[in-house]
C-alpha positions in Angstrom: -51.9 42.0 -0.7 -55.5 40.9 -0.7 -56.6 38.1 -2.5 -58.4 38.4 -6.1 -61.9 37.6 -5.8 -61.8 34.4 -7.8 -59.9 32.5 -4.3 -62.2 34.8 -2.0 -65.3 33.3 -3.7 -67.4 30.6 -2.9 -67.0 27.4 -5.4 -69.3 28.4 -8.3 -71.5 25.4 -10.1 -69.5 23.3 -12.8 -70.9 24.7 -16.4 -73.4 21.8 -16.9 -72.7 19.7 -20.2 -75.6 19.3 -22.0 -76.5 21.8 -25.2 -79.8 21.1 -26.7 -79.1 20.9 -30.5 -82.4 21.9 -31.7 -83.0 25.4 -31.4 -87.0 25.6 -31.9 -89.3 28.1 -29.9 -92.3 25.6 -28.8 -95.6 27.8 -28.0 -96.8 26.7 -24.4 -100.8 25.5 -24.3 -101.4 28.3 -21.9 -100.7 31.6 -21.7 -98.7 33.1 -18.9 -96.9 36.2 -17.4 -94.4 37.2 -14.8 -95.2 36.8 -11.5 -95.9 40.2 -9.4 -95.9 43.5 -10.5 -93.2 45.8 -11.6 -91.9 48.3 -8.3 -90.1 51.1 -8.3 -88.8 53.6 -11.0 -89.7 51.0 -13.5 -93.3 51.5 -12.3 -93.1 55.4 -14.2 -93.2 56.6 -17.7 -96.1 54.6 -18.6 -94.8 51.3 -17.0 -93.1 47.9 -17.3 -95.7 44.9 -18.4 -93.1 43.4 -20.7 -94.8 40.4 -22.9 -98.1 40.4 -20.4 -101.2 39.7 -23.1 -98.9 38.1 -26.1 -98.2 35.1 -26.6 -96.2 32.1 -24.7 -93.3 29.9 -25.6 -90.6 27.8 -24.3 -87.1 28.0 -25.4 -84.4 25.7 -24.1 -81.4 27.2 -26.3 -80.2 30.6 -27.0 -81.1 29.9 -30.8 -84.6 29.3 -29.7 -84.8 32.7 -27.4 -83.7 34.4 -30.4 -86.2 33.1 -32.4 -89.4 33.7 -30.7 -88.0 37.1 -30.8 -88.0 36.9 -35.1 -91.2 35.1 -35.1 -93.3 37.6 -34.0 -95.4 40.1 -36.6 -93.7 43.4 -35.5 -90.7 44.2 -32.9 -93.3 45.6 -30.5 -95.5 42.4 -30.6 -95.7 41.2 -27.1 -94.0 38.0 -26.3 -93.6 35.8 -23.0 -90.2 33.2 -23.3 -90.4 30.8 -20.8 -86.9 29.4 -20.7 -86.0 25.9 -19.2 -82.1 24.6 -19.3 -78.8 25.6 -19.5 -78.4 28.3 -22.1 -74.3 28.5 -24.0 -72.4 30.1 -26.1 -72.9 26.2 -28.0 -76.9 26.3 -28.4 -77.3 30.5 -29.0 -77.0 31.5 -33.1 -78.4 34.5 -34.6 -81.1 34.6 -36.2 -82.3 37.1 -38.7 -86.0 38.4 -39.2 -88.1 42.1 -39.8 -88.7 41.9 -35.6 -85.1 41.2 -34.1 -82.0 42.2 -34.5 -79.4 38.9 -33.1 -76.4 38.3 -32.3 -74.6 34.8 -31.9 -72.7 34.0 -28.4 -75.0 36.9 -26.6 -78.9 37.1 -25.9 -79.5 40.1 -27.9 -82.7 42.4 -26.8 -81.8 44.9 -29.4 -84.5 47.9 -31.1 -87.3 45.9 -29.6 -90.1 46.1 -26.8 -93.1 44.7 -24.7 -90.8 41.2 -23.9 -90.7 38.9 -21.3 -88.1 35.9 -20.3 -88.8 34.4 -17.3 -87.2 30.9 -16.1 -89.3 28.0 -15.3 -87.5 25.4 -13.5 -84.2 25.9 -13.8 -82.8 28.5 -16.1 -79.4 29.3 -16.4 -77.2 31.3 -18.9 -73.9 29.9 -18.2 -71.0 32.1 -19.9 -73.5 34.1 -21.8 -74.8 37.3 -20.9 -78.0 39.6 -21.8 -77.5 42.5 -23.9 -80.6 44.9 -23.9 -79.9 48.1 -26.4 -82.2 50.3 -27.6 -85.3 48.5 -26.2 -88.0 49.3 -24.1 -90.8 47.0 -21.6 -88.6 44.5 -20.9 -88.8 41.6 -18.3 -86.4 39.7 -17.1 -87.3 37.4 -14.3 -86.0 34.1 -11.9 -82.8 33.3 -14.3 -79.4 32.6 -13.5 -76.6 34.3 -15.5 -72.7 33.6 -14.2 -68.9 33.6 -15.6 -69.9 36.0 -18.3 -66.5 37.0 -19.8 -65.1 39.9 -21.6 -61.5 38.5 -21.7 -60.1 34.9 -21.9 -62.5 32.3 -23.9 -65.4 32.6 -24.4 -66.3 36.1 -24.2 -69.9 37.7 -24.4 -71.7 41.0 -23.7 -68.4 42.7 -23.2 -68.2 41.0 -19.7 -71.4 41.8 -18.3 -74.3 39.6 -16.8 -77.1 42.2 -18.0 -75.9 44.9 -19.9 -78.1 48.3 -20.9 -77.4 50.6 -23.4 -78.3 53.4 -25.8 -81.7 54.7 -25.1 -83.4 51.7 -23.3 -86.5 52.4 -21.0 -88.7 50.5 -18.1 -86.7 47.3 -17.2 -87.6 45.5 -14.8 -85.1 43.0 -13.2 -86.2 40.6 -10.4 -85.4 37.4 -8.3 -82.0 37.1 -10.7 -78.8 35.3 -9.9 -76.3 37.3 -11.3 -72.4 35.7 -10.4 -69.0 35.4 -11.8 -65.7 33.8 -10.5 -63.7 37.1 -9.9 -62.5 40.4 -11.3 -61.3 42.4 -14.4 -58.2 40.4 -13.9 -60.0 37.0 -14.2 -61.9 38.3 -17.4 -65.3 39.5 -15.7 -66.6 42.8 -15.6 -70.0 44.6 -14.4 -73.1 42.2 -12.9 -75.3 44.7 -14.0 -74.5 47.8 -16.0 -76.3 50.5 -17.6 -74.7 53.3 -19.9 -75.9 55.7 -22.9 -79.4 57.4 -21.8 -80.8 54.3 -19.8 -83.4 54.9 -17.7 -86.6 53.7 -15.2 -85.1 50.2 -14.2 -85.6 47.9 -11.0 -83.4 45.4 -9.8 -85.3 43.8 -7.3 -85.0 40.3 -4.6 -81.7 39.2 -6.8 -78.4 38.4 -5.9 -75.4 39.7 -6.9 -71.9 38.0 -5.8 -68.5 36.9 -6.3 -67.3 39.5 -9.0 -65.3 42.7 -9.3 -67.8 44.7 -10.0 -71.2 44.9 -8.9 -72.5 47.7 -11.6 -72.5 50.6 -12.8 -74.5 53.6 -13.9 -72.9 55.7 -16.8 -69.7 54.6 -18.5 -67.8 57.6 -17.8 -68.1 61.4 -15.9 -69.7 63.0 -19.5 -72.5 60.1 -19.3 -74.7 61.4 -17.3 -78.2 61.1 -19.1 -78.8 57.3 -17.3 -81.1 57.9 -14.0 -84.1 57.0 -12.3 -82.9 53.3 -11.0 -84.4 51.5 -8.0 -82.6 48.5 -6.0 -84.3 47.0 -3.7 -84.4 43.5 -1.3 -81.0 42.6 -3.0 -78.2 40.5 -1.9 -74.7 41.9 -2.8 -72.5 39.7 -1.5 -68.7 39.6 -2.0 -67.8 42.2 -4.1 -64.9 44.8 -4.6 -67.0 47.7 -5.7 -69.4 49.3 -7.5 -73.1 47.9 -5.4 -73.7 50.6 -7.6 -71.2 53.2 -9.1 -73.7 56.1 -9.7 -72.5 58.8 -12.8 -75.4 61.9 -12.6 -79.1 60.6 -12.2 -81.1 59.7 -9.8 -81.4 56.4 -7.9 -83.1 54.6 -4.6 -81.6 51.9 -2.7 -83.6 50.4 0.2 -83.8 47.3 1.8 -80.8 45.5 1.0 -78.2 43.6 2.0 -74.2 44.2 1.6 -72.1 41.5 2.4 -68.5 42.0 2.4 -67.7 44.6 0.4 -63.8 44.6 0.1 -62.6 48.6 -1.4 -66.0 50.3 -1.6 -70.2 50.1 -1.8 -72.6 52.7 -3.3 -70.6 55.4 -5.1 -72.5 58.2 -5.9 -70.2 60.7 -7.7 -70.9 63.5 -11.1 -73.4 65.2 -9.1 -75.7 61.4 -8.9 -78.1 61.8 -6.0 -79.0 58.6 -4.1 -81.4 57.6 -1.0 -80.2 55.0 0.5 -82.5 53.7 3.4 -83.0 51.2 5.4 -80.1 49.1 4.2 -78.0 46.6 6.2 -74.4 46.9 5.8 -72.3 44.2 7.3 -68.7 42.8 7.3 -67.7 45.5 4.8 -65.5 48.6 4.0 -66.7 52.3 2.6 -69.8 51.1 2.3 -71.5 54.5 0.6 -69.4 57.5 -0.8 -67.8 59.1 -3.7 -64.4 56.9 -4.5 -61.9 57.3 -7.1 -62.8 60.9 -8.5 -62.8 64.5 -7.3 -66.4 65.1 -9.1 -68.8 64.7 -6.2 -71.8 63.0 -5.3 -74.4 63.2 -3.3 -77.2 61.3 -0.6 -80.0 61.1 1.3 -79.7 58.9 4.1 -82.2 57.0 7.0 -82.6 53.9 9.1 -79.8 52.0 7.6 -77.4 49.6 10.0 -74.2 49.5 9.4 -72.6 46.3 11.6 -68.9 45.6 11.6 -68.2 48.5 8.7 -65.0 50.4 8.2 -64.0 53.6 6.8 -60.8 55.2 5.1 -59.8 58.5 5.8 -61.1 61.6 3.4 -58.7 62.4 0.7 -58.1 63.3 -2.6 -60.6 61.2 -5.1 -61.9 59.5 -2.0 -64.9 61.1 0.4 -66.0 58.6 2.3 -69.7 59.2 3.9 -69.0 57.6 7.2 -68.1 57.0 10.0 -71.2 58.7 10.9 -73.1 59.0 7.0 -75.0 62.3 7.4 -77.7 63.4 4.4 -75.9 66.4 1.8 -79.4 66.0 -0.5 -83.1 65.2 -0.7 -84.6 62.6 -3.4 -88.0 63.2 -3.6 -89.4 59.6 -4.8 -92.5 59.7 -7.2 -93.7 56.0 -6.6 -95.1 54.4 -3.5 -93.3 51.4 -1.3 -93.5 49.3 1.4 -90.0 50.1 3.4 -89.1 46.8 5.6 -87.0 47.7 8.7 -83.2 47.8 8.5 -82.9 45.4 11.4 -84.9 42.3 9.6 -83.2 43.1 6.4 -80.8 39.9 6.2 -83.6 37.4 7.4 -86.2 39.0 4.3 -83.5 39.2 1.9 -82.7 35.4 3.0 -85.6 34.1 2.2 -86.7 35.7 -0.7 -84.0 36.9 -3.2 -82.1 35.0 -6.3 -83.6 32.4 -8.6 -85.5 29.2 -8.1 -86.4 30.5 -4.6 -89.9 30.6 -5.3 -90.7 34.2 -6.2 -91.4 35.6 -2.4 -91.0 39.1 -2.0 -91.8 40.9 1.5 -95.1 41.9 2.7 -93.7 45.2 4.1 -93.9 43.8 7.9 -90.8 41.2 7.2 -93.0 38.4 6.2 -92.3 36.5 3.0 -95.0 36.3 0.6 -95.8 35.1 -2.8 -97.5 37.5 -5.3 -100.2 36.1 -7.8 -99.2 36.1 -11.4 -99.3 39.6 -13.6 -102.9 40.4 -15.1 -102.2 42.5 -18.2 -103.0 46.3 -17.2 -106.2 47.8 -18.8 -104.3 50.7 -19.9 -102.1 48.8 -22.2 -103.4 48.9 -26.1 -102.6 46.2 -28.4 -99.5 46.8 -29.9 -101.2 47.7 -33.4 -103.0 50.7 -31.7 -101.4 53.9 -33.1 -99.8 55.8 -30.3 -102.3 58.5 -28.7 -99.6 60.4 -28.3 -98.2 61.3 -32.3 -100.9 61.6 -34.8 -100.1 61.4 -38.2 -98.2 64.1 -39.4 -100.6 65.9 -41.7 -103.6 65.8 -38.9 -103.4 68.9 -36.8 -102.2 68.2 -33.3 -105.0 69.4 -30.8 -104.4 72.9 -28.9 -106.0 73.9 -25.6 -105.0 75.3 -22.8 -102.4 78.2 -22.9 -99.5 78.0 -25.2 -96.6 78.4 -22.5 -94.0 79.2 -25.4 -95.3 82.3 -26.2 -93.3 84.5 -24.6 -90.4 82.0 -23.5 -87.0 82.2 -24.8 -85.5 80.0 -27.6 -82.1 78.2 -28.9 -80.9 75.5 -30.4 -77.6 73.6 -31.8 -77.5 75.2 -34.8 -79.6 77.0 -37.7 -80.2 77.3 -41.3 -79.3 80.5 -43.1 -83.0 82.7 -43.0 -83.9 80.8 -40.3 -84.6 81.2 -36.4 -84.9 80.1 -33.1 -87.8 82.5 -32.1 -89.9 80.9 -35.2 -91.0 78.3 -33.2 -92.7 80.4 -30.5 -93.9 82.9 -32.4 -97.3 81.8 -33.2 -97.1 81.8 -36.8 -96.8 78.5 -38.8 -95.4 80.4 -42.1 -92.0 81.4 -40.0 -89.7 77.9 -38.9 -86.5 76.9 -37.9 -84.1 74.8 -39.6 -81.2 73.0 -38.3 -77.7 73.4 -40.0 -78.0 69.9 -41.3 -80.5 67.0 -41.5 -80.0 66.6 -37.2 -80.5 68.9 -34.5 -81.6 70.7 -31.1 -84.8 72.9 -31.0 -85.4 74.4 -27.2 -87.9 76.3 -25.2 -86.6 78.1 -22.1 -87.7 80.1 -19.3 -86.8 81.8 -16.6 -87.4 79.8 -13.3 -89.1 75.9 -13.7 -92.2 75.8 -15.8 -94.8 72.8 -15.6 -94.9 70.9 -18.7 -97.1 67.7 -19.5 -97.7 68.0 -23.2 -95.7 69.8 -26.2 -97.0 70.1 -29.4 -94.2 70.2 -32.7 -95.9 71.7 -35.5 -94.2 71.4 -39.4 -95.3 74.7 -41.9 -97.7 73.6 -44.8 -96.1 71.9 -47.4 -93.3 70.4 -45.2 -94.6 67.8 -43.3 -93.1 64.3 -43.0 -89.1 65.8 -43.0 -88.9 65.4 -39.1 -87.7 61.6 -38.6 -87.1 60.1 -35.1 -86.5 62.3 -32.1 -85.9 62.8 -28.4 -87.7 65.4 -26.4 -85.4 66.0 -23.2 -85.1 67.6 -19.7 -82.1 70.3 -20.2 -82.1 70.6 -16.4 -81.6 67.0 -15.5 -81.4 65.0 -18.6 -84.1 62.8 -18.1 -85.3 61.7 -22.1 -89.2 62.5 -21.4 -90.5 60.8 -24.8 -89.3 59.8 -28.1 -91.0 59.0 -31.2 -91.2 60.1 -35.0 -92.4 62.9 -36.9 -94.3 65.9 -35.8 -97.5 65.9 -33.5 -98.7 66.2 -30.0 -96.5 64.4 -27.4 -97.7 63.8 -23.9 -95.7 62.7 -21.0 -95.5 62.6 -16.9 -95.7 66.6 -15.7 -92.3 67.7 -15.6 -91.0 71.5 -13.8 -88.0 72.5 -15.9 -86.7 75.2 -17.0 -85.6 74.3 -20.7 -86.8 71.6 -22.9 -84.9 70.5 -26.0 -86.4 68.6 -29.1 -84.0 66.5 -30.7 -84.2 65.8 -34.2 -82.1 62.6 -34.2 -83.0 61.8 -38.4 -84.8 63.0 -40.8 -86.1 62.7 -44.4 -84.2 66.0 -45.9 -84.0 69.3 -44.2 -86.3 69.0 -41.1 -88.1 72.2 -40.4 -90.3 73.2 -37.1 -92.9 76.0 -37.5 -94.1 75.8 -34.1 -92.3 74.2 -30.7 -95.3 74.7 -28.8 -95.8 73.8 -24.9 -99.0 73.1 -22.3 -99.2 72.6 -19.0 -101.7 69.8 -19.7 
């Protein structure tokens, strides 16, 4: 029988002794930003600048992290945390405050945005993980994180390094040291997980090793509305499995490096689709597949090496790509990158992943290099700037252009007695549809994939304010296209789909939508 991880692994630093009692946010005399640019998936819907134009300040406990987070005006004021030390579960309270929402004995990035915590010097989270929930524009950048625990003593983030979940968008992840001292039997779980409509994230020039699991996308085969994840210049080193498990969605793995991988790599299963390219595979076993399920996945494959890697027979709940991995899909990627080749792979990775290593990424020609820091985008208003994008609800929402739900088809998750799906595409603001109850689905269909950049939700006179918070989603794929509050205009990345549901997640009494209408641009 083989050996758990925790004897397989390399000896894994001592948890270093010294807890810094005062838990005080310090702002820094200079302001500063993460070093490089976000790449990747995280580089779409709008973009990942994190705390770039906001303030600085140094933390050197958990406590302190927590409260920059409460000190700022809003949840969306921008923030960089420069963190220095060893963070535990013995400096890291909660903290309460209108802009956060804590937790003791985790570093809790929960219903806020626009954040950045980088490590300067040496940074490491030792036993603790990072819990990000319900956030968007978040940085995380050249920290260490190991032995996070979700069983045994003491236990934090449900076992998970860096853990995503429940509508979370544009994270950015890079030059990390993510690391435990086994598997689910020793009390570890995922490295990096995301579950529960996460989506646009990068893990870039970081190191994953000595654990179970290496991550995971979706918690089971029914959560499939996570997608749109890039890895890249990674180390995965050591691991049974999951370098990533893939449920539905969409993800692009280049240029990394997979060290013995002991029962299986990149599993790609619930209809996920994954290019994998230019990839070095060494030392290792089923390196890319779908394992442990009969629901399928699927890749694109090119210029990857695989040296030394073996491959189980096909079987039930195993499909194995190799030994000769052929492409069953295409993954068209939106975003432009540099592709190293497959053959320099471990040198680049080498030199530049993991933190404290000096921030190098590649050039693109196998030459380390490192980036200047992060000047704050143009594009990016203050975070007091009302949204272009939903105008208060009793302004009109601009028209133009031709109204491409006229004519379309129309359902929904339920309705209100005298009330209809067609009343929202029917051009006339005195007809509406209700849900059943205070929540629910509103949805424009048509017959082959339409071209959608902007939808307009329009409320009938006298009714406006009843529409809370919402999603507005891709039936076809389940990508969450834009969320927000009350009715308006909502613009968003052009999307071809053939249905496109408005989600009415709250409301202030019985929501009601006159018109559901849809533009091209």
């Amino acid at each position: 029988m083989r050996r758990p991880v925790a004897l397989r692994c390399q000896a894994v630093l001592a948890s270093a002794a010294v807890v810094i009692a005062v838990g005080v946010a310090l702002p820094t005399p200079q302001a500063a930003a993460a070093v490089g640019s976000a790449t990747g998936y995280a580089t779409q819907n709008g973009g990942t600048t994190g705390g770039a134009g906001g303030q600085t300040v140094r933390a050197t406990t958990g406590t302190a992290i927590h409260a920059a987070l409460c000190g700022r005006t809003s949840s969306s004021t921008p923030i960089t945390i420069e963190v220095t030390g060893t963070i535990n579960h013995g400096n890291t309270s909660k903290v309460s405050g209108a802009s956060c929402n804590t937790a003791a004995g985790v570093i809790e990035l929960k219903q806020i945005s626009n954040v950045t915590i980088i490590g300067v010097g040496s940074a490491v989270f030792d036993q603790l993980g990072i819990h990000i929930r319900d956030s968007s524009n978040i940085i995380i950048q050249n920290v260490t994180i190991r032995n996070v625990k979700k069983s045994g003593s003491p236990t934090s983030n449900g076992g998970d390094a860096i853990g995503m979940e429940s509508t979370v968008r544009n994270v950015w992840v890079d030059h990390v040291t993510l690391e435990a001292s086994g598997g689910e039997s020793e009390g570890y779980d995922g490295l990096f997980d995301m579950k529960d409509n996460t989506q646009y994230v990068t893990l870039s020039y970081s190191i994953l090793r000595n654990s179970g699991r290496g991550g995971l996308v979706g918690s089971s085969e029914s959560d499939l509305s996570n997608g749109f994840i890039t890895y890249h210049h990674n180390l995965y080193e050591n691991i049974d499995s999951r370098t990533p498990l893939l449920r539905g969605g969409i993800a692009h793995i280049y240029n990394n490096h997979y060290v013995s991988l002991h029962e299986s790599g990149i599993n790609s299963r619930a209809g996920a689709r994954a290019k994998v390219e230019n990839n070095y595979f060494r030392d290792s076993k089923d390196v890319l597949g779908t394992f442990y399920t009969n629901e399928r996945g699927y890749w694109q494959v090119a210029g990857n090496v695989f040296d030394n890697v073996t491959w189980s027979s096909a079987g039930s709940e195993n499909y194995p790509a190799g030994p000769n991995p052929t492409s069953n899909t295409t993954v068209s990627i939106p975003y432009s990158y540099s592709l190293d080749g497959a053959s320099c792979v471990p040198d680049i990775v080498r030199q530049t992943v993991g933190a404290n290593t000096g921030l190098r990424v590649s050039n693109g020609s196998c030459s380390p290099q490192t980036p200047p820091p992060t000047t704050p985008p143009p594009t990016t208003p203050p975070p007091t700037t009302p949204p272009p994008t939903t105008p208060p609800p009793t302004t009109p929402p601009p028209t133009g252009g031709t109204n491409l739900s006229l004519g379309a088809g129309a359902d929904g998750s339920s309705k209100a007695s005298g009330t209809s799906y067609g009343n929202v595409r029917d051009g006339n603001l005195s007809t509406y549809w209700s849900p059943a109850g205070s929540t629910g689905t509103i949805s424009i269909k048509w017959g082959s994939a339409t071209q959608v950049s902007r939808v307009v939700i329009r409320e009938p006179s006298g009714t406006q304010g009843s529409i809370g918070s919402w999603q507005l989603v891709n039936n076809d794929n389940g990508a969450v296209l834009a969320t927000g509050s009350g009715a308006g205009s909502i613009t968003f990345p052009a999307t071809a789909t053939s249905k496109l549901n408005f989600k009415i997640n709250s409301s202030g009494g019985t929501p009601r939508v006159g018109e559901f209408e849809t533009y091209a641009s």
